[in-house]
VOLO-264628 format. One record per residue (C-alpha): residue number from 1; residue in three letters; x, y, z. Coordinates in steps of 0.25 Angstrom, whole numbers, plus 5000, padded with zeros to 4 digits. Layout:
N
+-------+-------+------+-------+------+
: lummi : nukol : east : north :   up :
+-------+-------+------+-------+------+
:   NUM :   ala :    X :     Y :    Z :
...
+-------+-------+------+-------+------+
% end
This chain:
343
+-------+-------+------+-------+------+
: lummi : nukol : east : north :   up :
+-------+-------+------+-------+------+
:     1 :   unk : 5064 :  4900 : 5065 :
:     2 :   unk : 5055 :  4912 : 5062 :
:     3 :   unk : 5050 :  4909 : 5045 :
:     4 :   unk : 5057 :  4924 : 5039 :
:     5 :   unk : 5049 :  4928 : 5027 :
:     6 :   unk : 5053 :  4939 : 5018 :
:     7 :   unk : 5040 :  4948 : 5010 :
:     8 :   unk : 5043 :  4954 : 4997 :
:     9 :   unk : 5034 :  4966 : 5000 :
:    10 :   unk : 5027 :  4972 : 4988 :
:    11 :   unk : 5031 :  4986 : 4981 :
:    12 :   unk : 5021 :  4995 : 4982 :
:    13 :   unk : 5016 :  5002 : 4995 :
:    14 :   unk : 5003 :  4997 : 4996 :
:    15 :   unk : 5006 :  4982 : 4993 :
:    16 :   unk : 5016 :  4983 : 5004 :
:    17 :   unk : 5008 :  4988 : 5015 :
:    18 :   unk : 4996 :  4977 : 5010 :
:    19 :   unk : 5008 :  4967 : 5011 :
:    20 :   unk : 5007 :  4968 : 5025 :
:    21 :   unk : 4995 :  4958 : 5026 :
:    22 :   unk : 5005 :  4947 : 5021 :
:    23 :   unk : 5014 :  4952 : 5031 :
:    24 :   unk : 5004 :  4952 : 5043 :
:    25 :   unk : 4999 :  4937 : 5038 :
:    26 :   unk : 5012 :  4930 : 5038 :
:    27 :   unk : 5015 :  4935 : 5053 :
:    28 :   unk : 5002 :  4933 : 5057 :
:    29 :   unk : 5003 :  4918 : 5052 :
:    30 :   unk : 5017 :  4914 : 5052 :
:    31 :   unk : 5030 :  4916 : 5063 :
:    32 :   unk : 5037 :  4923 : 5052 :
:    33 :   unk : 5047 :  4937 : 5051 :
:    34 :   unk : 5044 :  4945 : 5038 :
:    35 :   unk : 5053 :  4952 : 5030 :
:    36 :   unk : 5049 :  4962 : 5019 :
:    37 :   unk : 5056 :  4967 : 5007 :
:    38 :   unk : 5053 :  4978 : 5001 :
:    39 :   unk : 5054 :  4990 : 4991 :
:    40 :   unk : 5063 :  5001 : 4997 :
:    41 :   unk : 5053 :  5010 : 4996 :
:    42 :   unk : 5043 :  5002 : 5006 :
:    43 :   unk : 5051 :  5000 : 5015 :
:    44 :   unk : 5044 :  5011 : 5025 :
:    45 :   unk : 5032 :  5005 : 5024 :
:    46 :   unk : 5039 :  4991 : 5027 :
:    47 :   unk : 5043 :  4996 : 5040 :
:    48 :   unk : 5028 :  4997 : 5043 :
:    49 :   unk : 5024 :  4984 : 5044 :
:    50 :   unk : 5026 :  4977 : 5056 :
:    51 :   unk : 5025 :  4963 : 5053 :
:    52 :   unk : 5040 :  4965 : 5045 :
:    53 :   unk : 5055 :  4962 : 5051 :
:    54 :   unk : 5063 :  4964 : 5042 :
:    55 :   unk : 5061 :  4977 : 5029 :
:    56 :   unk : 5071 :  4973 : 5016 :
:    57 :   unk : 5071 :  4983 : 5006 :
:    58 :   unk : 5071 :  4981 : 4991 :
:    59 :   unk : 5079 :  4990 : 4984 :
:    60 :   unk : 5073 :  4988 : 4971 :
:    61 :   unk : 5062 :  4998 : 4964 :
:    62 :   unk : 5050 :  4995 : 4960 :
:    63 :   unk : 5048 :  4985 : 4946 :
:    64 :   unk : 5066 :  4986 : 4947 :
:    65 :   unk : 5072 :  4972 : 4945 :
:    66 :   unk : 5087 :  4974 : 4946 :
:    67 :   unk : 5090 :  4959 : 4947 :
:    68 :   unk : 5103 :  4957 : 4950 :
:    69 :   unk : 5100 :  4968 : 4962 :
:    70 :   unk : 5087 :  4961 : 4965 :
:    71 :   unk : 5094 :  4946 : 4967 :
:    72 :   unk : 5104 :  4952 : 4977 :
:    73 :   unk : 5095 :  4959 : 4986 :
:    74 :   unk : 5087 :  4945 : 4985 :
:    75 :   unk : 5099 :  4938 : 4989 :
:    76 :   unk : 5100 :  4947 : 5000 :
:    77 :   unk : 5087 :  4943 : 5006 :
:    78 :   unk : 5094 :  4928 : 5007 :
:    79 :   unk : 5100 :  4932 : 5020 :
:    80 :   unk : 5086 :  4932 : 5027 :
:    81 :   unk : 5083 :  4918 : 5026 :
:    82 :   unk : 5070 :  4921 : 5024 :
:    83 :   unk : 5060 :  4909 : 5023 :
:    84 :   unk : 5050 :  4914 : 5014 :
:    85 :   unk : 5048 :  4927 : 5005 :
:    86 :   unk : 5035 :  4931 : 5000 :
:    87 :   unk : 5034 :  4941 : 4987 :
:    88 :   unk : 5022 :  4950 : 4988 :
:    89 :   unk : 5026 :  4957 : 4974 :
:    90 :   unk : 5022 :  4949 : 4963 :
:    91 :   unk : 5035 :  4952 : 4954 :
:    92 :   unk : 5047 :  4944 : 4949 :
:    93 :   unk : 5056 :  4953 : 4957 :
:    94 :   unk : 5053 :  4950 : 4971 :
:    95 :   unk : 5050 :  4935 : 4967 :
:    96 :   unk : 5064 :  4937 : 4963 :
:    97 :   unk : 5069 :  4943 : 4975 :
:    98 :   unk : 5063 :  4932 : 4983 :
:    99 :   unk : 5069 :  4920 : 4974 :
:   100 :   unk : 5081 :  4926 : 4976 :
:   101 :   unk : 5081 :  4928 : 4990 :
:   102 :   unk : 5081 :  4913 : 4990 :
:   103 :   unk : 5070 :  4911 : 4999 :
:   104 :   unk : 5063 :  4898 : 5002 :
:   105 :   unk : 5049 :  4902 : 5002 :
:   106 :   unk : 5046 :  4911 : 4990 :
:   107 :   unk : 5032 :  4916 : 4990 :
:   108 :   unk : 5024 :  4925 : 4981 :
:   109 :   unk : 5014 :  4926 : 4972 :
:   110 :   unk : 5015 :  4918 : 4956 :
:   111 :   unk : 5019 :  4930 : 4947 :
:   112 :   unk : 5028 :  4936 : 4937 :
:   113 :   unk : 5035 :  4923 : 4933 :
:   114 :   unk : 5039 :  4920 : 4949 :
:   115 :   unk : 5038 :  4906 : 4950 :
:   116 :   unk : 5052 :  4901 : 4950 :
:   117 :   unk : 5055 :  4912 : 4962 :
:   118 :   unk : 5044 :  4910 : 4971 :
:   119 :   unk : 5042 :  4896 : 4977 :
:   120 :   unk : 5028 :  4898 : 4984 :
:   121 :   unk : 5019 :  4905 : 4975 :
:   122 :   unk : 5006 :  4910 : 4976 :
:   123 :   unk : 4996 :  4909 : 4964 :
:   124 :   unk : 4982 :  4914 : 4960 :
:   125 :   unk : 4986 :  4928 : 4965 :
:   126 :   unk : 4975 :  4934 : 4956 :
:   127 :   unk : 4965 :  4925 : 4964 :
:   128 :   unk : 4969 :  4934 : 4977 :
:   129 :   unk : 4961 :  4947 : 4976 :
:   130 :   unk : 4967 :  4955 : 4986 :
:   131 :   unk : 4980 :  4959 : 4983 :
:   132 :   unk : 4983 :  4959 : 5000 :
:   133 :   unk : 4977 :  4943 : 4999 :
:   134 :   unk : 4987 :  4940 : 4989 :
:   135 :   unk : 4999 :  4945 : 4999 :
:   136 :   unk : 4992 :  4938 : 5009 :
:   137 :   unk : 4993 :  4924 : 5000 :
:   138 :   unk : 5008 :  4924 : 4999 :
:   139 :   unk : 5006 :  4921 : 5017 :
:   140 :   unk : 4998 :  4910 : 5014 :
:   141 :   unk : 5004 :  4897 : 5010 :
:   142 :   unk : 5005 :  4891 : 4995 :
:   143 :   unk : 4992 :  4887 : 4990 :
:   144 :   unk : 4983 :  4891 : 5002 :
:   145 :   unk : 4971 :  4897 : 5000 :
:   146 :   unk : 4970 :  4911 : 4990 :
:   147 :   unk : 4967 :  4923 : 5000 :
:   148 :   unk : 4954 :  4931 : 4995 :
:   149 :   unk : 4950 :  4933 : 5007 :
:   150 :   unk : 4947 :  4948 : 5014 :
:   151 :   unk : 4961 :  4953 : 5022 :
:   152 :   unk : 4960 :  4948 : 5035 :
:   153 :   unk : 4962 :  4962 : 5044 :
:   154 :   unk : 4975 :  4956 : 5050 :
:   155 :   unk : 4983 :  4958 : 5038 :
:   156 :   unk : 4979 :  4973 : 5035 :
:   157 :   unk : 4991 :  4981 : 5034 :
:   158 :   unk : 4996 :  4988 : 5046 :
:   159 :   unk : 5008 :  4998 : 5044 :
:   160 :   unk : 5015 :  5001 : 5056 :
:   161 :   unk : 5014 :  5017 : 5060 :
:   162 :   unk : 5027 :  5024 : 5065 :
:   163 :   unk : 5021 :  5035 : 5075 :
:   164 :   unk : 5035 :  5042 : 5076 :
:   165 :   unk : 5034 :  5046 : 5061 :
:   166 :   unk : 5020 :  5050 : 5062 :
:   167 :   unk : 5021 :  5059 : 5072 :
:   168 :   unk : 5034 :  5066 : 5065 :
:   169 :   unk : 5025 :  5065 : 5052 :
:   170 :   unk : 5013 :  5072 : 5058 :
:   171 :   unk : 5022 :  5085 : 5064 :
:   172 :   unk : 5032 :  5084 : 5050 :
:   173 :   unk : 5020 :  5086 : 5043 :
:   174 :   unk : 5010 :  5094 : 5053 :
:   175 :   unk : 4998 :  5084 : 5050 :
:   176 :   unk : 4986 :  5086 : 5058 :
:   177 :   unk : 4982 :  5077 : 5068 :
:   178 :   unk : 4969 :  5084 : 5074 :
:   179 :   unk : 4961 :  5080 : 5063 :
:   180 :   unk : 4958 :  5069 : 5052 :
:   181 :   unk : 4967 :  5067 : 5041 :
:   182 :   unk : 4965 :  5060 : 5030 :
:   183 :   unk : 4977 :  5056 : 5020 :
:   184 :   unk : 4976 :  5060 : 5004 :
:   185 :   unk : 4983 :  5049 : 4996 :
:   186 :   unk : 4980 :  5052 : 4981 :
:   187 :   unk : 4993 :  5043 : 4975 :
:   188 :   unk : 4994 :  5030 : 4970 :
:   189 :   unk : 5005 :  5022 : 4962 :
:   190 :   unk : 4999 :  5014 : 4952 :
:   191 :   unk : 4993 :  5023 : 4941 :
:   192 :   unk : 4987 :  5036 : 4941 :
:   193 :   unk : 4973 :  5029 : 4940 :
:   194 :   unk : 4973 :  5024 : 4956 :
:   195 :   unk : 4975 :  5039 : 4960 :
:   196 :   unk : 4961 :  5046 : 4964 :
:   197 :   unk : 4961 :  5061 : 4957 :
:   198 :   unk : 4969 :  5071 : 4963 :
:   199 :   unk : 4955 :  5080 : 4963 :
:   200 :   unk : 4949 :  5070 : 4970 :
:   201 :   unk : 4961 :  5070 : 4980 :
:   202 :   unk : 4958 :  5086 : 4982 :
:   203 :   unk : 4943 :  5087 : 4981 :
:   204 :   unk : 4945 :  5075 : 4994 :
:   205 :   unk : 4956 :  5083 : 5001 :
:   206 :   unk : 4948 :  5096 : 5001 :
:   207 :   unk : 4933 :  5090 : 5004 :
:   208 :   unk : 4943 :  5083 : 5016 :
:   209 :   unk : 4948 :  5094 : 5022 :
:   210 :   unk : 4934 :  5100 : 5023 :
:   211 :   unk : 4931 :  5089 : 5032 :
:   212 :   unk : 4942 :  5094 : 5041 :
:   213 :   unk : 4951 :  5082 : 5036 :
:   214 :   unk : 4967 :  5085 : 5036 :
:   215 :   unk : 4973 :  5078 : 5024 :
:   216 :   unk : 4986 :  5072 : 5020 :
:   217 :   unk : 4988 :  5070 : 5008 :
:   218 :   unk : 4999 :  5059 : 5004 :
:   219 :   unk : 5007 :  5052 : 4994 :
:   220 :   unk : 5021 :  5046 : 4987 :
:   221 :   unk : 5030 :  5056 : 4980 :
:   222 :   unk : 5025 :  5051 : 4967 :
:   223 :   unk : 5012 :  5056 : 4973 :
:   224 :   unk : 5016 :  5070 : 4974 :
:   225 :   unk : 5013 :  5078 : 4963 :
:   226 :   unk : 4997 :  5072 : 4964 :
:   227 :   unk : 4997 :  5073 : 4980 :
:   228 :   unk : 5002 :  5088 : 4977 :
:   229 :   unk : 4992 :  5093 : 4968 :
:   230 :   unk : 4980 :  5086 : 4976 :
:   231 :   unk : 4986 :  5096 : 4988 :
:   232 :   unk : 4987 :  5108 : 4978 :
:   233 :   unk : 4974 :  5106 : 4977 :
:   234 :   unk : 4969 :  5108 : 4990 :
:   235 :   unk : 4962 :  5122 : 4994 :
:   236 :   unk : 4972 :  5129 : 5001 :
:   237 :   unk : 4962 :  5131 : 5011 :
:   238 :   unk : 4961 :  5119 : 5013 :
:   239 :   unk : 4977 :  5115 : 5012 :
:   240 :   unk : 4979 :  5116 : 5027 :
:   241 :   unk : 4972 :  5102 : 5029 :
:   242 :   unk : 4980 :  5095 : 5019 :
:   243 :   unk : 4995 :  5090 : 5019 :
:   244 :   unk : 5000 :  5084 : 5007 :
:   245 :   unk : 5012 :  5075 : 5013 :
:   246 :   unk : 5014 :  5068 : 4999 :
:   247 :   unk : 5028 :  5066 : 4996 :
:   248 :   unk : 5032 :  5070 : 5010 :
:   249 :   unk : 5030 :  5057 : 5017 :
:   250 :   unk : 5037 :  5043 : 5017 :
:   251 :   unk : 5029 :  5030 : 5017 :
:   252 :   unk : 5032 :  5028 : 5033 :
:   253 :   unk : 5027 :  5042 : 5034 :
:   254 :   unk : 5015 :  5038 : 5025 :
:   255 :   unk : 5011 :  5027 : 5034 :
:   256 :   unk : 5012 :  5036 : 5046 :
:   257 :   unk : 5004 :  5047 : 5041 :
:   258 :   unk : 4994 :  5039 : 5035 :
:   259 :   unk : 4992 :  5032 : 5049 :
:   260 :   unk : 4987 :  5046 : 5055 :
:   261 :   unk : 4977 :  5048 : 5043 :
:   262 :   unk : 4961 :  5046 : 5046 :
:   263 :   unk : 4961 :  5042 : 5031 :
:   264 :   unk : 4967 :  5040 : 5018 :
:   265 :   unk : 4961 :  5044 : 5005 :
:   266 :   unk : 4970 :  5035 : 4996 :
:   267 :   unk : 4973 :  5030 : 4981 :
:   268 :   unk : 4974 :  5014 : 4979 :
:   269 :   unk : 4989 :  5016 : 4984 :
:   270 :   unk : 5000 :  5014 : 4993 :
:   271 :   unk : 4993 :  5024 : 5005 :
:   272 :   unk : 4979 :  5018 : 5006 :
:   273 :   unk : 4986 :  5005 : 5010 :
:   274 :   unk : 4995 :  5014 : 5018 :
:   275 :   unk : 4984 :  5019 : 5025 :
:   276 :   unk : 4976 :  5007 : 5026 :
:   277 :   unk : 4989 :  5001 : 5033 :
:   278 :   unk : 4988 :  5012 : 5044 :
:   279 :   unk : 4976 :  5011 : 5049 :
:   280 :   unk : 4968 :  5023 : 5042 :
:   281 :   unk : 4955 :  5023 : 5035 :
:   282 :   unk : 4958 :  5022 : 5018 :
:   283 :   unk : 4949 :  5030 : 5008 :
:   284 :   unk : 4956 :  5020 : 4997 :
:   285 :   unk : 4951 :  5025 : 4981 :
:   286 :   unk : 4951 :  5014 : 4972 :
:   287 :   unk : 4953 :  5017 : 4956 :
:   288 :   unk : 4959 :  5009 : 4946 :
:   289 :   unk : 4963 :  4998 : 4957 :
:   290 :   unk : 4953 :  4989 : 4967 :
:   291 :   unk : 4953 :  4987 : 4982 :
:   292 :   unk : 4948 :  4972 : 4977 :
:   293 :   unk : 4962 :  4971 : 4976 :
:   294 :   unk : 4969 :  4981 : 4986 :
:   295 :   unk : 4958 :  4987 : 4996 :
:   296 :   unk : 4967 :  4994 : 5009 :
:   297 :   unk : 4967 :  4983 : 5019 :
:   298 :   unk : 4959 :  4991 : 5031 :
:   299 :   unk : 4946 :  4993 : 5037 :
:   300 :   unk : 4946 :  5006 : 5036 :
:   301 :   unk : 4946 :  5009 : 5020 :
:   302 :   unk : 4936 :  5015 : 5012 :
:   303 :   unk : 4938 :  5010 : 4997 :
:   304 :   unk : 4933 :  5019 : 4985 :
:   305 :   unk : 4933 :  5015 : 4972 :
:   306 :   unk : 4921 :  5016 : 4959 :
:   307 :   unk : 4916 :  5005 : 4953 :
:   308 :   unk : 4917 :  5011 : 4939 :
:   309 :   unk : 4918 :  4998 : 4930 :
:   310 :   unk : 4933 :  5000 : 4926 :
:   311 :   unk : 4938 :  4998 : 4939 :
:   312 :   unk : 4949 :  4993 : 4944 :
:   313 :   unk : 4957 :  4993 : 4930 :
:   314 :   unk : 4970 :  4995 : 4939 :
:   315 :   unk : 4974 :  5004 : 4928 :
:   316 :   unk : 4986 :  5015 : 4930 :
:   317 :   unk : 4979 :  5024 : 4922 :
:   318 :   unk : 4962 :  5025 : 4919 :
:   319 :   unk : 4961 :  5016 : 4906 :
:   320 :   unk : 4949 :  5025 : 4903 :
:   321 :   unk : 4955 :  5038 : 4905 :
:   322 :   unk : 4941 :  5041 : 4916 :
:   323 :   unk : 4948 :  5035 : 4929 :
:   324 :   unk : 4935 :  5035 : 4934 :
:   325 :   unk : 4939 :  5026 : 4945 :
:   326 :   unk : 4945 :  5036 : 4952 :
:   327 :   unk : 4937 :  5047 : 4947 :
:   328 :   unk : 4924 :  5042 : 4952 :
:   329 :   unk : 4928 :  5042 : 4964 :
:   330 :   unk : 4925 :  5057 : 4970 :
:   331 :   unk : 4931 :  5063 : 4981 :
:   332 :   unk : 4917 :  5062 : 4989 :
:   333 :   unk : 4919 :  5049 : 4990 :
:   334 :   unk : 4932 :  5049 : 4996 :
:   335 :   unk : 4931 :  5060 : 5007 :
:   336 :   unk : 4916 :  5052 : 5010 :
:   337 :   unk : 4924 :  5038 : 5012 :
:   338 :   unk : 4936 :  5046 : 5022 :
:   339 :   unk : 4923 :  5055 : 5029 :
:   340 :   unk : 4918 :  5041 : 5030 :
:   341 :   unk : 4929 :  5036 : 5040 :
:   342 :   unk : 4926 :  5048 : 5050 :
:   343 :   unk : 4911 :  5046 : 5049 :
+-------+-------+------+-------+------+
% end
């Protein structure tokens, strides 16, 4: 009988799609169907991933424990059978969730006083540099070998593309096709610290569409109001060459248009892994964070970031109140590094 594993998927959009190299491993290794649980709200993105049978949505909101709630849709798992579930998250809850899911084999990393709830832990975490190294350790059996070595190519992420939608995207939203477009994504979650300036963002945009660049710019609701005043403060002249589809889009639709981009200019964020995921080339700006730690899993990515002394603090806000990390970092630079993937 085939061995039936269950992945506690992480929270957060990026960490999902980077999860998927755990994913492509344990097919690639092991006769095995995967399930994976995950937040409502990533569900979309779930359905992209080919290597998964069966989606299960957590109904629960991010950092909410509701326990009584929490221990009956774990018991509801029980009904699978699974013979193992691994927990990427590193949280009491889903260590909770699989404890009481009552499944044999109970893997994740040691963390938030877990011992008692996982029965196949990982240790040393801190001794695996790359974040995607340490999903890739939960596929390996206990006590091999830390993983500290580059990510072999076969485990980039790959989200599926669903050309229906894209199409209907495309005409919905009149995007131009007969030239290069490049995709603007100035959030990030995580502090305000991570976001490169919106001044930055226009003085990009407008010295783009002077390079007969079409631009997209894009972004989450909570995104909005920043996404809004970078478009506001494009030339008018100029507005003609630049959609701002932020707010306007779902994350299946965020995959699909990202897949027709040339580039994307992006924050550390959920879209740069987005983007890397589909193929495109990535113009990734590093501030307060490292790509030590979280680099795009593609050849195709162009990483910018200073080496001023104070970096990465991995601060939500600039201790020193000069965010130079960011602010260093000049628009010049950026449209260079996307004119660079033409040249």
């Amino acid at each position: 009988m085939m061995k039936s594993i269950l992945i506690i998927a992480p929270a957060w959009l990026g960490d999902l799609v980077m999860s998927h190299a755990l994913l492509k491993k344990l097919k690639r290794e092991q006769t095995v169907q995967l399930d994976l649980a995950v937040p409502n709200w990533l569900v979309p993105v779930a359905k992209r991933i080919p290597e998964i049978r069966n989606i299960i949505s957590i109904p629960f909101k991010h950092k909410e424990l509701k326990v009584y709630k929490r221990y009956l849709f774990s018991k509801s798992l029980r009904t699978y059978h699974y013979d193992q579930v691994i927990v990427i998250p590193k949280t009491f809850k889903s260590a909770l969730l699989a404890y009481w899911s009552h499944v044999p084999l109970r893997t994740g990393w040691v963390g938030e006083q877990r011992y008692f709830l996982l029965n196949d832990l990982r240790k040393n975490m801190k001794k695996v540099h790359l974040n995607v190294n340490r999903y890739l350790q939960l596929g390996e059996k206990k006590n091999s070998a830390l993983l500290n070595d580059p990510i072999p190519e076969k485990y980039y992420p790959k989200l599926m593309v669903n050309k229906k939608n894209l199409n209907h995207l495309v005409k919905k939203f009149n995007i131009p096709l007969e030239t290069d477009v490049i995709a603007i994504c100035p959030g990030a979650s995580g502090g305000e610290a991570k976001k490169w300036p919106k001044k930055y963002f226009s003085e990009l945009i407008k010295d783009l569409i002077k390079k007969d660049f079409k631009i997209l710019i894009l972004g989450a609701p909570s995104d909005q109001a920043r996404c809004d005043e970078i478009y506001n403060s494009i030339n008018e002249s100029q507005k003609d060459s630049v959609i701002n589809l932020c707010g306007s889009t779902s994350l299946e639709d965020l995959i699909d248009i990202l897949s027709l981009c040339k580039t994307a200019v992006s924050n550390d964020s959920g879209n740069l892994f987005v983007a890397a995921a589909v193929g495109i080339n990535v113009v990734a700006i590093y501030g307060p964070t490292t790509p030590d730690y979280t680099p795009p899993l593609t050849k195709k990515a162009k990483i910018l970031h200073t080496d001023i002394s104070c970096r990465p603090c991995h601060e939500k806000v600039c201790p020193l109140k000069h965010h130079k990390c960011m602010e260093e970092l000049f628009p010049k630079m950026v449209s260079q590094a996307v004119l660079n993937f033409n040249s």
